[in-house]
N, C-alpha and C positions, 0 to 999 in steps of 0.2 A: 769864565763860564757863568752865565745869569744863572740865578737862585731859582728854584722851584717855585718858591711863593711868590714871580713875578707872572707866571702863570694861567691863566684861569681855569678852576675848578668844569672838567667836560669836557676839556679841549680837544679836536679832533687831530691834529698836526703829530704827524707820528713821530718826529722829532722830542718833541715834549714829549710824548708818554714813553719814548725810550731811553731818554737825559733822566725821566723819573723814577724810573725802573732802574737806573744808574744808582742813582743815588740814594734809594731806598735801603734798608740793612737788608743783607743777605738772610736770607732761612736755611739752616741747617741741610743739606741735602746727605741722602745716603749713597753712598761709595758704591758702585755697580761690577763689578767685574766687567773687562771688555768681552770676554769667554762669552758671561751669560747673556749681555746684550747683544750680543752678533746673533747670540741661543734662540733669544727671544724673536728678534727680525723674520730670522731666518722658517721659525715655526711656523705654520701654518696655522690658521683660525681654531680651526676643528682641532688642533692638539694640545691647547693650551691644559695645563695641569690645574689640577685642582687648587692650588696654591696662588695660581698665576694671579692678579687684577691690571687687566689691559687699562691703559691711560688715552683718552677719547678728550680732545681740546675741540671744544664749541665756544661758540659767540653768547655770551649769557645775555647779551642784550637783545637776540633773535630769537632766543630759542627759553628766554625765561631758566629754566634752572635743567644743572647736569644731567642728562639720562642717566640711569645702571645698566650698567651692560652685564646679561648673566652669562658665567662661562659652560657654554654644556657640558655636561658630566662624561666621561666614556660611557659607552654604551654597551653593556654586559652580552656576549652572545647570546641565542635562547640554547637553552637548553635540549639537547640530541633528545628526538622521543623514541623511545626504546621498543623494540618491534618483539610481539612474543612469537614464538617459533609456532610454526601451522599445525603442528600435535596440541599442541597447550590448548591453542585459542578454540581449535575444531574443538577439542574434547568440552572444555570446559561450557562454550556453547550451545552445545550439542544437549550434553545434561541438563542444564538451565532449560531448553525449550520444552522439553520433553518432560522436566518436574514442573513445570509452570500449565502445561496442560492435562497434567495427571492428577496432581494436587487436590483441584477440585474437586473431581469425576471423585476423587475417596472421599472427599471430606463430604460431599451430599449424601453418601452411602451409609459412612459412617453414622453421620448423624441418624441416618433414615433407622439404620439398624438397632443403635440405641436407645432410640424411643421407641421402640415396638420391641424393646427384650431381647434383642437380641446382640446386643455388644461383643467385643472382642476387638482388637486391633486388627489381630492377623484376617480375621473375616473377612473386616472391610477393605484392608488392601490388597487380600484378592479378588474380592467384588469390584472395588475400583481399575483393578489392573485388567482385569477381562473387557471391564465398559471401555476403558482406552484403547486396548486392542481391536474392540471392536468400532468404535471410534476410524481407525487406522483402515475399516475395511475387511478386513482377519474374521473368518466366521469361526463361531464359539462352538463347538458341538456339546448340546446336553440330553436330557432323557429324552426332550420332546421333539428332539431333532438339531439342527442346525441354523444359529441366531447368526442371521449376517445382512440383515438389514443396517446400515451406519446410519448413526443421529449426525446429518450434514453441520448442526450447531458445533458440535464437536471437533467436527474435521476441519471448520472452517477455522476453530481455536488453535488447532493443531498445525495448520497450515500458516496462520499467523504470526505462531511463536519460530518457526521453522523461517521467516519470510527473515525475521529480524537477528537469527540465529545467523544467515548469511552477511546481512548488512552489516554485523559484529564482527565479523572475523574479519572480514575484507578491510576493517578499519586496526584490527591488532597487528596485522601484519603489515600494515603499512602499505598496501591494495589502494587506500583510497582515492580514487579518482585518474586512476591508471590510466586509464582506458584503453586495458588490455584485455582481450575478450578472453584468454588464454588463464590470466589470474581467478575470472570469476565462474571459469568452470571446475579450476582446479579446488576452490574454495567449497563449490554446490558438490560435485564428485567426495572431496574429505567428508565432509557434513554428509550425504549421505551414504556413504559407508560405514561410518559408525553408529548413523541412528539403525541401520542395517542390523548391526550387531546390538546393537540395544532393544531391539523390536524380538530378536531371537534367544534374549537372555530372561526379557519376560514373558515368552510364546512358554517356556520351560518352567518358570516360574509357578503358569498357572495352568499348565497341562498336569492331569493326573487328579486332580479333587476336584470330582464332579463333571467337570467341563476337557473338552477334547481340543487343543489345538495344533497346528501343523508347524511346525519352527518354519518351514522350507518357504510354504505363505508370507509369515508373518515378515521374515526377511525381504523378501519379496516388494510386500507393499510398504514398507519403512521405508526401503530403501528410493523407490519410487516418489512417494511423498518425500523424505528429507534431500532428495533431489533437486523436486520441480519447487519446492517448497521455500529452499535456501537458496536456489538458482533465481529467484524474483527479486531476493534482496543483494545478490551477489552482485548483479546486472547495475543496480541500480547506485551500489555503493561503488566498484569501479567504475563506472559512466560509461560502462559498452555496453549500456543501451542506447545512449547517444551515438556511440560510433556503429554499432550497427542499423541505426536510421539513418545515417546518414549514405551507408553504403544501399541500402535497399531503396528500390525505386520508387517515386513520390506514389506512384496510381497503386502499388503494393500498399505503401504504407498506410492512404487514405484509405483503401480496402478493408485494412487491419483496425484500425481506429472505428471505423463505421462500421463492423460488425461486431464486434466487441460489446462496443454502447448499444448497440442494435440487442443484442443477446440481455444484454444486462437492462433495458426498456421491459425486455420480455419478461424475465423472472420478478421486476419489483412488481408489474403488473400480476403478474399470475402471486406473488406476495400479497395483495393488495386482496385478489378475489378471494383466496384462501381464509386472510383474517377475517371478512367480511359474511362468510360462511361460516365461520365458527360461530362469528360475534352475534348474527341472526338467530344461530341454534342453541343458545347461551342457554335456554331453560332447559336442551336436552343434554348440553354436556357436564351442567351442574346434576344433573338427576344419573348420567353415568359415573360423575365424583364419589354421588353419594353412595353407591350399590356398594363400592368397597368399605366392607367394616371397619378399617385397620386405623381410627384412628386420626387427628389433625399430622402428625410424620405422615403417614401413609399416603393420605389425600393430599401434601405438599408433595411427597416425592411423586404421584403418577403426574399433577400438574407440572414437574419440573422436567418429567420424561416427555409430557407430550411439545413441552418449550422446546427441547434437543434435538426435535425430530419436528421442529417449525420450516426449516432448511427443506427439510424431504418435502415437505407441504406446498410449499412456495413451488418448488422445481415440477410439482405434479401438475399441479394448478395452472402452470404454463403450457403443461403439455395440453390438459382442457383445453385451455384457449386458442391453443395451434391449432386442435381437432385429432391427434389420435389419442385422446384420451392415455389413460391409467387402470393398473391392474389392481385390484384388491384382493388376491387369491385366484385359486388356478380355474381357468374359465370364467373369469367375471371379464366387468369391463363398463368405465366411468368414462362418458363422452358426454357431445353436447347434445348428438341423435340418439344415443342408448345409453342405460344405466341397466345394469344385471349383475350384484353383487348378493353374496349369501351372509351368513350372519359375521359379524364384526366383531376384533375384541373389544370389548366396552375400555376405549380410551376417550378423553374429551376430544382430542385433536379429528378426529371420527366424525363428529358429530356436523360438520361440515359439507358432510359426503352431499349430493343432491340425492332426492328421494327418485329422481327420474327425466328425461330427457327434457331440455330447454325449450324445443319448440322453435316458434319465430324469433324468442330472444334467444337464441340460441346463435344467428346472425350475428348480431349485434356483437354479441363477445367475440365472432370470428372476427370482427373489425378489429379490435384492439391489438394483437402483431400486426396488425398490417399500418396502424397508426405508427405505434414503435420505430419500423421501419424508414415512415415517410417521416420521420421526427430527426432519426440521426440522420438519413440524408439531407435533411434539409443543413441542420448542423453543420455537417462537410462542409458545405458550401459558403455558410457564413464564415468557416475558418478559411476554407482558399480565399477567399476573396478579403479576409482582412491580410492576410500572407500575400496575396497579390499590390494590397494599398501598401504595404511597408515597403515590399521591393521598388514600389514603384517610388516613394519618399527619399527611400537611398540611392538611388538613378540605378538599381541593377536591373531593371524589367523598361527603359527607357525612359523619356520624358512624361511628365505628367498629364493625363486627359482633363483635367478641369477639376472644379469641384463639382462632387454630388454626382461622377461617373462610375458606374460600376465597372468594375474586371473583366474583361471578355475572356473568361475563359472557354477552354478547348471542350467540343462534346465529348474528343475523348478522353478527358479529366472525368469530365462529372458523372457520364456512365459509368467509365470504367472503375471507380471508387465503389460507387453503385453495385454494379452486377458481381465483385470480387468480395463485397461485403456478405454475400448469402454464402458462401460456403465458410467465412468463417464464423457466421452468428450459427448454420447448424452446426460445426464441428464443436463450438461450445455448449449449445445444448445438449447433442447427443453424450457427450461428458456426464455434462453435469446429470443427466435422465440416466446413466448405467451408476454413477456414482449414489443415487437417490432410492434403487432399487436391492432388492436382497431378499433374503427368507426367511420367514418367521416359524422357522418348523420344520417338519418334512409333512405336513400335512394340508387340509386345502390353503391353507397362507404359504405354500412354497416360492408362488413368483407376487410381488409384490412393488409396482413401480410402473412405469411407464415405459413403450417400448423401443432403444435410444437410437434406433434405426429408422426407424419412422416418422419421432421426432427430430432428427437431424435431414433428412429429407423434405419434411414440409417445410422447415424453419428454412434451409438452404430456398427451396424456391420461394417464398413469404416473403421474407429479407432481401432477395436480388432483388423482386419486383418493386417491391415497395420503396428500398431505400433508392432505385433508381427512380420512379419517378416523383420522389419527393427531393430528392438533386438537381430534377429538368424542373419542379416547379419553383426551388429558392433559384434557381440560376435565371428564371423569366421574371420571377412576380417580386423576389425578394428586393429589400431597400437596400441603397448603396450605403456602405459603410461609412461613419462618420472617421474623419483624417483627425 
């Protein structure tokens, strides 16, 4: 056998490099059991042990130097998340929303109390527990009659904390994303039957010193709010609001969608004319601030009352601009053709009021719901029609028309969205206008508010008319959607 050193250093002949490999000294190898190498073959990638280091044979002259090969680790289950049982979660809920928008209402009381001499705990939290009751809708009876006018800022708090009351529970019980319609009534139903019982624990609480209230009411309207209240977030945390759009028919649901906005068009604007009446009457309602002696507490707290009852303002202020005006007391009446109101309590929020009919601008503001209207119908439209370009993208509405064509859609899409959207922007207002009204008394402030029959009658035909032909003008005039 020729010598290695006859050789050359590189040789490519595999002969020589396995004659060399012959005759090189051996390296120590370690003893395998035949068990564990069959063990090893026979395992799968994904099971190698933490102990294991797989052996990878590469070409060091292709590939430059060894890779590492890491071995994945097992992979730990996740952890079961534990479901609290539908007592637990409603109850505890339930509390939370309900101290989260009571809290407040005492602690401004409080304070008010204690800067004007008059302190005590127990005062304030029955002052603040009557405002939240009344808050809720619950009239108060006291010497000078019966308080049931609601501050909507309030309710709207209320209904807030109530919204997310539902989307909680629907996530402790393991609800989420069901999309069982069945789970998230059973969620809104617990929730409100206990704020039910929690509305009637403190109707008790603060019946009998001073003030009159009805348990039978109070239950009543808890129950009502922590209903509709936690049914918006129940919907929304199982996903049967998706499954019920999806079961309701498209010209319904555009109907639904474009009255809604259409309603809510309505109130920012009539929001809009309200501040704007205030803010013009700013030297009379700082000269109403002042008339009260009681004080920098005093003069914040009536500023913070007339805040609470910004909601009421907004929702009246809409009814102006509908046209059947608002009541200020029994026998008045705030429109854009008449004004005939008698004297006021001296609040800033007041000072607003118009001194007397608008006249020719009087017009002019009757256009503004009818804008509204033509606003979210137009909106409709530009949502079908981008909902038409996608289907048409995905081949479900067939092949493509070009670029830069718009959607033909059907007239009776775009009416029918249209003329279905007026009854539901009045049945929102007529809501919101009985929600916004109440008594300040038994005296001439007994009816106070706008009247929600009336207003849900104009707004119903306002909103048909308008929002349909502001659907037939984006469906001619509107630009085609960009792909």
């Amino acid at each position: 056998m020729p010598s290695t050193t006859d050789r050359p250093d590189g040789s490519d002949d595999p002969f020589a490099v396995a004659e060399a490999a012959l005759d090189a000294p051996a390296a120590p190898r370690e003893t395998v059991p035949v068990e564990r190498a069959t063990e090893a073959i026979d395992r799968p990638t994904g099971a190698l042990e933490a102990g294991d280091r797989p052996t990878v044979l590469v070409d060091d002259k292709k590939l430059g130097a060894q890779p590492t090969v890491k071995v994945p680790g097992q992979r730990k289950p996740p952890p079961r998340s534990r479901r609290a049982p539908l007592p637990v979660a409603v109850a505890f809920a339930t509390l939370w929303a309900a101290a989260l928008s009571y809290l407040p209402v005492a602690a401004v009381i409080g304070m008010a109390r204690t800067l004007e001499g008059q302190g005590g705990l127990g005062g304030a939290a029955h002052a603040g527990l009557a405002g939240w009751l009344l808050g809720h809708g619950v009239p108060i009876g006291t010497s000078a009659g019966s308080l049931g006018l609601p501050p909507l800022l309030l309710t709207g708090l209320i209904v807030w904390r109530l919204n997310r009351a539902g989307l909680h529970v629907t996530r402790a019980i393991g609800a989420r994303r069901s999309g069982k319609i069945g789970d998230a009534l059973l969620v809104a139903f617990s929730i409100g039957l206990t704020y039910s019982l929690l509305g009637s624990v403190a109707s008790l609480a603060v019946d009998g010193r001073g003030t009159d209230v009805t348990p039978a009411r109070a239950a009543i309207n808890f129950f009502l709010l922590g209903l509709l209240g936690s049914l918006a977030g129940s919907v929304r945390g199982t996903d049967a609001l998706s499954v019920l759009a999806r079961r309701t028919p498209r010209v319904m649901r555009d109907g639904l969608r474009t009255g809604v906005m259409a309603a809510l068009f309505i109130l920012a604007a009539g929001a809009a004319a309200a501040g704007l009446s205030v803010a013009v009457g700013g030297g009379q309602a700082a000269d109403t601030i002042s008339v009260y002696h009681t004080g920098v507490a005093g003069q914040a707290g009536i500023t913070l009352l007339s805040l609470a009852y910004g909601g009421n303002a907004a929702v009246w202020a809409a009814a102006y601009l509908l046209g059947p005006g608002f009541a200020l007391g029994t026998g008045s009446e705030v429109g854009l053709t008449e004004v005939m109101v008698g004297k006021l309590p001296a609040l800033p929020l007041l000072a607003g009021v118009p001194d007397g009919p608008m006249g020719a601008a009087g017009a002019v503001l009757l256009a503004v719901p009818v804008l509204a209207g033509m606003a979210a119908g137009w909106l409709l439209i530009l949502r079908l029609n981008r909902a038409a370009l996608g289907d048409e993208k995905s081949g479900r509405a067939g092949p493509k028309k070009g670029p830069g064509r718009k959607p033909e859609l059907p007239w009776s899409t775009v009416l029918g969205g249209g003329l279905l959207a007026g009854p539901v922007a009045g049945l929102v207002l007529g809501v919101m206008s009985r929600a916004s009204s109440g008594p300040l008394g038994d005296g001439r402030l007994a009816t106070i508010g706008p009247d929600p029959w009336q207003v849900a009658l104009v707004a119903t035909i306002v909103v048909a008319l308008s929002a349909s032909l502001g659907a037939a003008a984006a469906r001619t005039f509107a630009p085609a959607p960009k792909s």
